[in-house]
PAVEX-462278 format. One record per residue: residue number from 1; x, y, z of N, C-alpha, C in turn. Coordinates in nm, 2 decimals. Layout:
REM PAVEX-462278
<node NUM,<X,Y,Z>,<X,Y,Z>,<X,Y,Z>>
...
This chain:
REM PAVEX-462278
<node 1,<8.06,0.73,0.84>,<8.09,0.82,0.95>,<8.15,0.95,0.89>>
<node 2,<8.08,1.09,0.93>,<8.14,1.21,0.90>,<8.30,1.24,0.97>>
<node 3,<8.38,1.26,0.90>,<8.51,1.29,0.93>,<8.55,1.50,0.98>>
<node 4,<8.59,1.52,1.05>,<8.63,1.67,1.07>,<8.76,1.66,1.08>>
<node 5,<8.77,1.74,0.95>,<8.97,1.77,1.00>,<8.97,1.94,1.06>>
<node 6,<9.07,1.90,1.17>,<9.08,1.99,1.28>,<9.25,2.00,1.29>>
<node 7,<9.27,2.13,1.29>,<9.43,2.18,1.32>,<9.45,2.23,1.43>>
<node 8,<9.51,2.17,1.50>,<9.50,2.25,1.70>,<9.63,2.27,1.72>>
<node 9,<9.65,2.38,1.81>,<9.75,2.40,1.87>,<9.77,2.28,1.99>>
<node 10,<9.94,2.27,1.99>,<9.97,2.14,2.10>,<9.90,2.16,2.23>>
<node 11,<9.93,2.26,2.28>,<9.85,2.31,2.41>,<9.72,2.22,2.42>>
<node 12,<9.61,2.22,2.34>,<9.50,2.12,2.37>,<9.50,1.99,2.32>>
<node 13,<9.60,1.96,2.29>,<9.65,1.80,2.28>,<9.55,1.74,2.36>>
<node 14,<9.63,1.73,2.47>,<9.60,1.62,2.61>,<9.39,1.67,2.61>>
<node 15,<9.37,1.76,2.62>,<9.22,1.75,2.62>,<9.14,1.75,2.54>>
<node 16,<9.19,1.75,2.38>,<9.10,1.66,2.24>,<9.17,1.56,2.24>>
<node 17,<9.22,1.51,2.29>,<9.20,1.34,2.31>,<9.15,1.29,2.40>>
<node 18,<9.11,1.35,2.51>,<9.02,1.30,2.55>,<8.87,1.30,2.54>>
<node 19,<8.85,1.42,2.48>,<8.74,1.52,2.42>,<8.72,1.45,2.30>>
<node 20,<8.79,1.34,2.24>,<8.78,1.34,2.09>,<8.69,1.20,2.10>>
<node 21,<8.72,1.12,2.13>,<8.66,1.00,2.19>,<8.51,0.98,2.24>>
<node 22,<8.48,1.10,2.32>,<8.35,1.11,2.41>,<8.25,1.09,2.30>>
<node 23,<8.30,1.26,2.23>,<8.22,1.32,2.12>,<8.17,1.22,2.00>>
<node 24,<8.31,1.14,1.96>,<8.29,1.06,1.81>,<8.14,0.93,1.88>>
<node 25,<8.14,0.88,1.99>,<8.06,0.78,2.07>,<7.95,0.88,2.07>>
<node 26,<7.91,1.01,2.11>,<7.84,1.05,2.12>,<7.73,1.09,1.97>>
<node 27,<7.81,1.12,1.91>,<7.75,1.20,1.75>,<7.78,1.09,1.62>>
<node 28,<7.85,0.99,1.64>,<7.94,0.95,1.54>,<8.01,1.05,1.42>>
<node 29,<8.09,1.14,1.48>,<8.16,1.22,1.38>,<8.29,1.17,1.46>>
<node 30,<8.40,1.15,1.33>,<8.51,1.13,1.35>,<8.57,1.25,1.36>>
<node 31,<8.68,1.32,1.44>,<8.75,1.40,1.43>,<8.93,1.39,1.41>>
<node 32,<8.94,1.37,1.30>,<9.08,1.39,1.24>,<9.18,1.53,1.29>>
<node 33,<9.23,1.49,1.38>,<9.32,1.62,1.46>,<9.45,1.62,1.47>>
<node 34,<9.52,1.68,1.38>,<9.62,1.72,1.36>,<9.74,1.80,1.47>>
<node 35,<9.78,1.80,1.58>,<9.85,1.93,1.66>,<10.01,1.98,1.62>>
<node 36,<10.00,2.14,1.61>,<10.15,2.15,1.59>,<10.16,2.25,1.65>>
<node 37,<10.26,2.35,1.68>,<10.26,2.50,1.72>,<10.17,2.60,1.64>>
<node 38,<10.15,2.68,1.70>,<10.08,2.78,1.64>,<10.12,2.86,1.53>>
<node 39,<10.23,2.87,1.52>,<10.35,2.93,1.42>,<10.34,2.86,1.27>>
<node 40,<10.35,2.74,1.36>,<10.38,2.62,1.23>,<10.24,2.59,1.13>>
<node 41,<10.14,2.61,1.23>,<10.00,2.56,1.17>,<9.96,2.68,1.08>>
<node 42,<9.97,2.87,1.13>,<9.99,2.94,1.05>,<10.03,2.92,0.90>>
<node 43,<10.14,2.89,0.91>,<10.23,2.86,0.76>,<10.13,2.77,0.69>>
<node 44,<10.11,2.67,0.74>,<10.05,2.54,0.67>,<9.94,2.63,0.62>>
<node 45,<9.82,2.69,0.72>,<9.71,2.75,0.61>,<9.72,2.84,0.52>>
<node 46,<9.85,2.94,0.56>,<9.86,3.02,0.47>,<9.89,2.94,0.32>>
<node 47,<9.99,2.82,0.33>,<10.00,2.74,0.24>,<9.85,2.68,0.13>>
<node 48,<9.80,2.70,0.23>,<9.67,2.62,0.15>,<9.62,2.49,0.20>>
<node 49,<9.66,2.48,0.32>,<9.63,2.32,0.38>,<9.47,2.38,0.44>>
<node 50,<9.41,2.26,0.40>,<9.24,2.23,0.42>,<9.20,2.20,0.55>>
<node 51,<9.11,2.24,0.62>,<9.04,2.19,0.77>,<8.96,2.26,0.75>>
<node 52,<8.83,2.20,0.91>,<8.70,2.24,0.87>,<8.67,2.35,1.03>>
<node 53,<8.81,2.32,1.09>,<8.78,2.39,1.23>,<8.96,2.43,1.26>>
<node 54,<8.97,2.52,1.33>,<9.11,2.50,1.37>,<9.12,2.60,1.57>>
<node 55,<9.21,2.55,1.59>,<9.24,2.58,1.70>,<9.32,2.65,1.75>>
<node 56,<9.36,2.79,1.76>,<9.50,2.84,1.76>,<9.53,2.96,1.92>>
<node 57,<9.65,3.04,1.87>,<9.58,3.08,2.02>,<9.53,3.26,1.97>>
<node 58,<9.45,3.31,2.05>,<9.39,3.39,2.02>,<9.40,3.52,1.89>>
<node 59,<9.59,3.52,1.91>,<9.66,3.60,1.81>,<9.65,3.54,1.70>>
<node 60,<9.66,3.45,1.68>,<9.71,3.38,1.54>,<9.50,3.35,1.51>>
<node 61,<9.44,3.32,1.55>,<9.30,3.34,1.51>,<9.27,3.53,1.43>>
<node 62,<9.31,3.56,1.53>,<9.26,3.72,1.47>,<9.30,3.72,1.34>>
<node 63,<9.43,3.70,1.31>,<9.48,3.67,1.19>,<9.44,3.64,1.06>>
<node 64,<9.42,3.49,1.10>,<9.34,3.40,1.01>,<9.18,3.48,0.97>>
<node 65,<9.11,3.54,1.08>,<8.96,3.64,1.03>,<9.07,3.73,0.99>>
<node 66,<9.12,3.81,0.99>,<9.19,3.89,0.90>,<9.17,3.89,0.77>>
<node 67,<9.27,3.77,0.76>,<9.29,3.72,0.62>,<9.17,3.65,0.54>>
<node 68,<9.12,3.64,0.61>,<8.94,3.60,0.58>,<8.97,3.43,0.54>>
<node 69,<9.05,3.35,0.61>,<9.02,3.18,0.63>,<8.96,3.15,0.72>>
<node 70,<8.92,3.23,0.81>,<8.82,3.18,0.95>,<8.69,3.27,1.00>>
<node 71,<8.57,3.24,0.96>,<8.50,3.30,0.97>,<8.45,3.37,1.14>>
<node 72,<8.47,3.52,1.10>,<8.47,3.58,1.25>,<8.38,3.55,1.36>>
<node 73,<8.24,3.50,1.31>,<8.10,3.53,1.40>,<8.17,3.40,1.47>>
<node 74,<8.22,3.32,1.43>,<8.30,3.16,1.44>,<8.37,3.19,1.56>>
<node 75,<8.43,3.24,1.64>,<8.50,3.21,1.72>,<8.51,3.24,1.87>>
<node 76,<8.56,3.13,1.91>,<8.55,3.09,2.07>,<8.61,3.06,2.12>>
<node 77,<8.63,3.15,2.28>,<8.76,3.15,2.33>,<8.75,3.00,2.43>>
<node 78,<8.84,2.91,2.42>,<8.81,2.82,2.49>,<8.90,2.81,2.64>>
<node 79,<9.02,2.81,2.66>,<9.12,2.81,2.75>,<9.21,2.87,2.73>>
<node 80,<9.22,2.97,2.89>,<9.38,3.06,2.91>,<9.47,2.97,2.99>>
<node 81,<9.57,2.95,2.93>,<9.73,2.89,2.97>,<9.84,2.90,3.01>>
<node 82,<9.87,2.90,3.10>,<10.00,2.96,3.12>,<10.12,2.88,3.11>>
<node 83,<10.28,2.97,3.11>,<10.36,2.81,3.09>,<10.40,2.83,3.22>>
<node 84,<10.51,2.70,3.20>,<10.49,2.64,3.32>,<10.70,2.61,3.29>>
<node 85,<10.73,2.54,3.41>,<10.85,2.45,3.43>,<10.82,2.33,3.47>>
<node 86,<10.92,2.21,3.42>,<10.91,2.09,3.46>,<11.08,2.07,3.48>>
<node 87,<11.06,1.93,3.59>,<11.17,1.83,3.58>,<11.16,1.70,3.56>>
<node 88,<11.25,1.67,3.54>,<11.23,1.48,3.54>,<11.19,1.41,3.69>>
<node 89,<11.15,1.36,3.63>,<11.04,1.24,3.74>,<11.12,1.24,3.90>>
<node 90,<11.14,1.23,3.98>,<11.21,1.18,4.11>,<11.32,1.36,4.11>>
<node 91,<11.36,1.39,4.05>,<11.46,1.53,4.04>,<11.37,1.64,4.16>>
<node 92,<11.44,1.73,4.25>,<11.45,1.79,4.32>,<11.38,1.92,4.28>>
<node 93,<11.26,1.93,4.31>,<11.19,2.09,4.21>,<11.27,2.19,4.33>>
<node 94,<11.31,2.31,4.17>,<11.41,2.42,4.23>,<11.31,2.56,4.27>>
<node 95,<11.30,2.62,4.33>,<11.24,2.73,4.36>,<11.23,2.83,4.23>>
<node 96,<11.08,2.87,4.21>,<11.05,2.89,4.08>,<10.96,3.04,4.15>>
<node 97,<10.89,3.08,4.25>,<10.81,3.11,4.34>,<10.84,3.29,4.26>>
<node 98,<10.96,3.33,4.27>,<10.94,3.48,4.29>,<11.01,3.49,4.14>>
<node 99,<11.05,3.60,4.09>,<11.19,3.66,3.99>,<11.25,3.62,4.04>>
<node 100,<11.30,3.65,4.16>,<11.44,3.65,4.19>,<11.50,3.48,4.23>>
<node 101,<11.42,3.41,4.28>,<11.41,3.25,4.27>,<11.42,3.19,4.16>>
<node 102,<11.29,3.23,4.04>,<11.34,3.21,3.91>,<11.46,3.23,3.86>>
<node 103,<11.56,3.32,3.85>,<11.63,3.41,3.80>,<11.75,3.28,3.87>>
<node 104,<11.76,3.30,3.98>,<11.86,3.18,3.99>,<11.86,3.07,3.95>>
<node 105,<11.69,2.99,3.95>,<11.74,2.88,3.96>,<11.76,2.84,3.76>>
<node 106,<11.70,2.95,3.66>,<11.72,2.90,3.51>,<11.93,2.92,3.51>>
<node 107,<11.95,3.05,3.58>,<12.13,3.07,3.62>,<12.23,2.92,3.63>>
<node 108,<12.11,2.85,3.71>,<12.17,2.75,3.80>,<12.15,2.63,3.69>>
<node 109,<12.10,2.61,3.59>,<12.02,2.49,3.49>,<12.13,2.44,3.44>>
<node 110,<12.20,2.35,3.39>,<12.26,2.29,3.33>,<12.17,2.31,3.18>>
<node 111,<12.10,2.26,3.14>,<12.02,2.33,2.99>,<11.89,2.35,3.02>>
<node 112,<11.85,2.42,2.95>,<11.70,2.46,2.94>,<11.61,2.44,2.81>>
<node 113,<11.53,2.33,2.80>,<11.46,2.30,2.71>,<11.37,2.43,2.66>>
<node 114,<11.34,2.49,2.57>,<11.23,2.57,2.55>,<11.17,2.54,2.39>>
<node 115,<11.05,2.59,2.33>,<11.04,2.59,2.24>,<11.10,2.68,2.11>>
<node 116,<11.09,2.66,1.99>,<11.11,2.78,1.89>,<11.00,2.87,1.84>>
<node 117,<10.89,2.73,1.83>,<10.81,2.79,1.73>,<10.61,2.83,1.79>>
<node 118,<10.61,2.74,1.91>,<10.54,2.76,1.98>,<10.55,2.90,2.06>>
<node 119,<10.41,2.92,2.15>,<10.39,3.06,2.19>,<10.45,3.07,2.38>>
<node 120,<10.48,2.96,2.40>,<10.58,2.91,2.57>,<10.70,2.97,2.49>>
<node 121,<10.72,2.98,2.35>,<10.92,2.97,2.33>,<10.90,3.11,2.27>>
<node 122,<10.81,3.18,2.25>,<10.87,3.30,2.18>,<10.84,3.41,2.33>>
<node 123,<10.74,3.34,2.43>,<10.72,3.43,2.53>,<10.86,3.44,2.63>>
<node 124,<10.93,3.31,2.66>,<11.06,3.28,2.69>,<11.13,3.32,2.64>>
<node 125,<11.19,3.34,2.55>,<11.27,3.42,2.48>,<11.25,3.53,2.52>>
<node 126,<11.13,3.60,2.54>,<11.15,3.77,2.55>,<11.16,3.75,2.75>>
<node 127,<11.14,3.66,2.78>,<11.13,3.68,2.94>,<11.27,3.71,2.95>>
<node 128,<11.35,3.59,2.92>,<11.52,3.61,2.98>,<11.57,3.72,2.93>>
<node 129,<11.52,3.78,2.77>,<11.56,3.92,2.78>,<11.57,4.04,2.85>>
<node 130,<11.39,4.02,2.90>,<11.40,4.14,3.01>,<11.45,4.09,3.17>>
<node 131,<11.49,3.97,3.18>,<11.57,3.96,3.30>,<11.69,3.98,3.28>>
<node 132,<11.75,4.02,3.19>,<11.87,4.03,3.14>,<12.02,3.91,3.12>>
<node 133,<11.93,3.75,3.12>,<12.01,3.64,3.14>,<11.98,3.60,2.97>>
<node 134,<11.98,3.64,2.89>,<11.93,3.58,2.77>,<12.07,3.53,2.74>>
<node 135,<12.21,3.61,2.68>,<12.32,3.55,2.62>,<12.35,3.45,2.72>>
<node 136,<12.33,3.42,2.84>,<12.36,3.31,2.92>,<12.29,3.15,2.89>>
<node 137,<12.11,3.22,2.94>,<12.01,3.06,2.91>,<12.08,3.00,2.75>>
<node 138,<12.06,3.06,2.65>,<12.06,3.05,2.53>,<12.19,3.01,2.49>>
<node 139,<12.30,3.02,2.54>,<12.48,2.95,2.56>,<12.42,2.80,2.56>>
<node 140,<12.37,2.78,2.68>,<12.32,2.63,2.68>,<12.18,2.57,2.68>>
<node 141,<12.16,2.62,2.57>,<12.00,2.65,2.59>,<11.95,2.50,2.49>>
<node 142,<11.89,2.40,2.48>,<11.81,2.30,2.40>,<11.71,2.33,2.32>>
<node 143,<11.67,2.41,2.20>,<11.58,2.44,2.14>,<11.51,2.34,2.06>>
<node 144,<11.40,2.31,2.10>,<11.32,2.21,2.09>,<11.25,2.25,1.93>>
<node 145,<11.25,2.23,1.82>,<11.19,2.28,1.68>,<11.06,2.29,1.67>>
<node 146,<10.99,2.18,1.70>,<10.85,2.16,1.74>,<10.79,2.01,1.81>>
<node 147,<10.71,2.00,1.91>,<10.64,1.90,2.01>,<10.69,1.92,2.13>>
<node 148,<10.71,1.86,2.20>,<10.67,1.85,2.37>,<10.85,1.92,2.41>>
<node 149,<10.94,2.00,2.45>,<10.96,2.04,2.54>,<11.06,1.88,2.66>>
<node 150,<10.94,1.85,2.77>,<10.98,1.79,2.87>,<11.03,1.68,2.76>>
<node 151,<10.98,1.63,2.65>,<11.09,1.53,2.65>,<11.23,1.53,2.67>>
<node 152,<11.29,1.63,2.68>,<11.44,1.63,2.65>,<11.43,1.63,2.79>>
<node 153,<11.37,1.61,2.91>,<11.43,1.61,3.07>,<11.45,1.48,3.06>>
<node 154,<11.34,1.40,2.99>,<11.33,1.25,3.01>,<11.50,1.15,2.92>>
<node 155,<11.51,1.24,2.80>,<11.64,1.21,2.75>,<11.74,1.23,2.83>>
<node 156,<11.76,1.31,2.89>,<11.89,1.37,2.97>,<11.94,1.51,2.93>>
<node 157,<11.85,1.55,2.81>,<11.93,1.65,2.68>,<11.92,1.80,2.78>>
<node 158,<11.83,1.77,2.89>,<11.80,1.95,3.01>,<11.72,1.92,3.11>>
<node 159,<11.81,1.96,3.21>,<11.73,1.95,3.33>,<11.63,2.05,3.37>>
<node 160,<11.55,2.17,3.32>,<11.43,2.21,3.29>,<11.41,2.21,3.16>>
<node 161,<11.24,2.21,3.19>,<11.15,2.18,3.02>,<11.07,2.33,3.05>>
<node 162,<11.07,2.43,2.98>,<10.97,2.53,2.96>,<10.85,2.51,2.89>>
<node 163,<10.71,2.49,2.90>,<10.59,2.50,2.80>,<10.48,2.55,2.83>>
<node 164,<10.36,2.53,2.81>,<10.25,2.55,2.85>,<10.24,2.47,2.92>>
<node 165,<10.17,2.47,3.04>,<10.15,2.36,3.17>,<10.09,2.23,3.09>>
<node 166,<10.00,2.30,3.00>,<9.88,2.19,2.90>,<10.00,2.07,2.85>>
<node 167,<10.08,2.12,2.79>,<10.18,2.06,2.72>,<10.27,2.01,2.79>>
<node 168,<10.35,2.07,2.89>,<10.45,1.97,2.97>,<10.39,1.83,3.02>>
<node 169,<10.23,1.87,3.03>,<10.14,1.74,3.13>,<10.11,1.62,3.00>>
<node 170,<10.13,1.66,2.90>,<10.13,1.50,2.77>,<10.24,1.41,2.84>>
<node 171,<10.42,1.48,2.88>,<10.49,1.39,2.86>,<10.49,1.29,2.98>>
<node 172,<10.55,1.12,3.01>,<10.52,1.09,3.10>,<10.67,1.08,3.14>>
<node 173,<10.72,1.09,3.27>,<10.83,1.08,3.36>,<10.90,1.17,3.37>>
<node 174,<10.81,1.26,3.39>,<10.86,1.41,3.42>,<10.75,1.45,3.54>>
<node 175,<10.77,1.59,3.60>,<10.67,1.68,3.71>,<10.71,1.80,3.68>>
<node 176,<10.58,1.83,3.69>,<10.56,2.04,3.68>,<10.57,2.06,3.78>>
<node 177,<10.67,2.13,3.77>,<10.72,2.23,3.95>,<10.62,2.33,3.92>>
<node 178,<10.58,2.38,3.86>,<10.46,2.50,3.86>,<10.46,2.57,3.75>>
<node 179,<10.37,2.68,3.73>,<10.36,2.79,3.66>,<10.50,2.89,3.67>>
<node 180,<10.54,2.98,3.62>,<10.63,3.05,3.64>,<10.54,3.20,3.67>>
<node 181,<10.58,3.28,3.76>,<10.50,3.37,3.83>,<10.43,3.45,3.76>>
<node 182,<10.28,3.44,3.78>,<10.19,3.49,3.73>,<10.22,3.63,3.65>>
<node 183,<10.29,3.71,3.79>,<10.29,3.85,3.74>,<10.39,3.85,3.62>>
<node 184,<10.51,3.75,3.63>,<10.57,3.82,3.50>,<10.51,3.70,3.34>>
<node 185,<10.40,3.66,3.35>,<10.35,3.62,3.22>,<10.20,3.68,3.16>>
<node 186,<10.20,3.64,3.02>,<10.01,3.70,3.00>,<9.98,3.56,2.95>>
<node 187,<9.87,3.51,3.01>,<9.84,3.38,2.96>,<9.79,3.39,2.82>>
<node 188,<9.84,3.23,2.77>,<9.82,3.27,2.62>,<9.64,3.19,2.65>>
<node 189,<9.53,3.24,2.56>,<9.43,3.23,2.49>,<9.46,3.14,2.39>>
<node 190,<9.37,3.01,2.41>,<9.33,2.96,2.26>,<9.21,2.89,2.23>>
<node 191,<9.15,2.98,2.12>,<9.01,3.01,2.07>,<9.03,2.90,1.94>>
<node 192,<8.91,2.89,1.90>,<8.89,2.78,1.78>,<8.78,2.87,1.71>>
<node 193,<8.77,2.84,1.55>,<8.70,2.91,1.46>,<8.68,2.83,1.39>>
<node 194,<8.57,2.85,1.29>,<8.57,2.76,1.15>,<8.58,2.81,1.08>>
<node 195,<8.66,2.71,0.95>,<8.74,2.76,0.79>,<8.65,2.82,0.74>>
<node 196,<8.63,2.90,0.69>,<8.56,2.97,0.54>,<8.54,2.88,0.46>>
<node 197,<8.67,2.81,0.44>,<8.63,2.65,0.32>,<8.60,2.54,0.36>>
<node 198,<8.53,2.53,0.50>,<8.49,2.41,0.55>,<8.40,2.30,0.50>>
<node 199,<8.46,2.20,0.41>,<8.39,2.10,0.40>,<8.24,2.08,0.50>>
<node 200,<8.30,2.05,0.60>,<8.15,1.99,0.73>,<8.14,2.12,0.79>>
<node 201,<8.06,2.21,0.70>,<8.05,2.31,0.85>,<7.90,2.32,0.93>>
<node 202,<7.85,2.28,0.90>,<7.77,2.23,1.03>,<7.79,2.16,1.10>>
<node 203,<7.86,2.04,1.11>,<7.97,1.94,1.17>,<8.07,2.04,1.23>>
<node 204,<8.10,2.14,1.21>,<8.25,2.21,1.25>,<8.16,2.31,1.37>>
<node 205,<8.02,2.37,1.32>,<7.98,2.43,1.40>,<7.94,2.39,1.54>>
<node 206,<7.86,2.24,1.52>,<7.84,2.16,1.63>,<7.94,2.12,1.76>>
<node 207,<8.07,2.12,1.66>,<8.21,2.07,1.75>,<8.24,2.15,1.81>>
<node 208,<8.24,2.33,1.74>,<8.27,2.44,1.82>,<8.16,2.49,1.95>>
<node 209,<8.05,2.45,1.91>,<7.95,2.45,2.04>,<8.01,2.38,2.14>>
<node 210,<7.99,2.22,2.12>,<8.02,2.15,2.20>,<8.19,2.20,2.29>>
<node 211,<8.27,2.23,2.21>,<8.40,2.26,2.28>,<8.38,2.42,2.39>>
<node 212,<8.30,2.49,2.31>,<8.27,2.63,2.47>,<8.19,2.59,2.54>>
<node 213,<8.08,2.48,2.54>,<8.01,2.45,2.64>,<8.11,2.43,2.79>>
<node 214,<8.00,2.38,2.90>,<8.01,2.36,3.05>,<8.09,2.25,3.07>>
<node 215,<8.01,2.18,2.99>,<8.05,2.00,2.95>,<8.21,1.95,2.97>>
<node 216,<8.29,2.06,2.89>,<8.41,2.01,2.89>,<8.54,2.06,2.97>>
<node 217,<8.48,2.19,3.04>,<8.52,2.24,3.16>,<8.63,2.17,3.24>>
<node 218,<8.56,2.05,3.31>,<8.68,1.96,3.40>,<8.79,1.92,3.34>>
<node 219,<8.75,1.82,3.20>,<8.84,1.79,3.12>,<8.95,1.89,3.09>>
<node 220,<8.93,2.02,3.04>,<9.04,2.15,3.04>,<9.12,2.15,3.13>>
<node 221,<9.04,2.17,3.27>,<9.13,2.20,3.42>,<9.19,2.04,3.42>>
<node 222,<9.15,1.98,3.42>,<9.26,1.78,3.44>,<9.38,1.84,3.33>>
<node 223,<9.35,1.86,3.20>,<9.50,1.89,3.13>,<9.59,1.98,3.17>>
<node 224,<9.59,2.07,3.26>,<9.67,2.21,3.30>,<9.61,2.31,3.24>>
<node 225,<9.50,2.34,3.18>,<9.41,2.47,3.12>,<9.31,2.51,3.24>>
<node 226,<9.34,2.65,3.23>,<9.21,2.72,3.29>,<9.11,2.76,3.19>>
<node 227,<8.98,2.72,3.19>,<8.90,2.78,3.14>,<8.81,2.91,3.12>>
């Protein structure tokens, strides 16, 4: 069986595993998939770490064709994401609807889970800036290093989890109170390309067909991705 090593951003977790499964039954290609933040996976290639496809979000692709590890004609936007807030399972969702709703209820948090290195934690970070609560959230703030966010609701470690919707929806015994208001976010993009040094790249190309097709559309929208 042909093997593809694939480096994806967490965001499509929950829908290459489901996606991963169909496909391997379908083609017999195994796909070996790796997820970390976008930040993190950056480093790793710059380092020299090998794959034959990767998945990142649209900034950090441009990059990579920059730098000439991902071949440009290669890339394809698959799902825009937005983040989102969660609470733990049975907890009381706080009004999240406007700024000014927002603005109280992160005021009102006991801690706030967010990321560091992911593209939910660096967008968060500049949000509470320009709401002007940053030395506040960040007093008691949970900074999550890298993975899921809502876990720390499920710990007790914060009673909100900041992430991509895609992402808060892996953990189990928690609920997304929603998106945080459209107007004040830009959804993040994440596009997939193939390595320059791809071992399987016709195998890498087939996978990146298969992932912008129609086909996998629902599966995106079930994980929290709009396509």
């Amino acid at each position: 069986m042909e093997n593809l090593r694939m480096l994806s951003t967490l965001g499509l977790m929950g829908a290459m595993r489901s996606l991963s499964s169909a496909y391997e039954a379908a083609t017999g290609v195994r796909i070996d998939a790796d997820f970390a933040p976008t930040l993190a996976l950056l480093k790793r290639l710059r380092d020299g770490e090998a794959a034959d496809l990767v998945i990142l979000t649209r900034e950090g692709l441009d990059e990579m064709i920059a730098e000439g590890r991902v071949l440009a004609g290669s890339a394809a936007d698959l799902a825009r994401s937005y983040v989102g807030i969660a609470v733990r399972a049975g907890q009381a969702h706080p009004e999240i609807g406007s700024e000014a709703a927002l603005h109280r209820t992160l005021l009102a948090a006991r801690s706030i889970a967010y990321s560091r290195l992911g593209a939910s934690g660096v967008y968060f970070a500049q949000l509470i800036v320009r709401m002007g609560i940053a030395a506040e959230i960040n007093a008691k703030a949970t900074i999550v290093e890298q993975g899921f966010t809502a876990e720390r609701l499920v710990s007790g470690e914060a009673d909100l989890a900041v992430q991509q919707v895609s992402e808060l929806k892996q953990v189990a015994g928690i609920e997304v109170v929603g998106p945080i208001p459209h107007e004040l976010q830009t959804p993040a993009v994440f596009s997939a390309g193939r390595m320059v040094a791809a071992k399987h790249a016709d195998a890498a190309d087939r996978l990146l067909r298969y992932l912008a097709s129609p086909e996998v559309v629902p599966v995106l929208r079930q994980s929290g991705l709009e396509p």
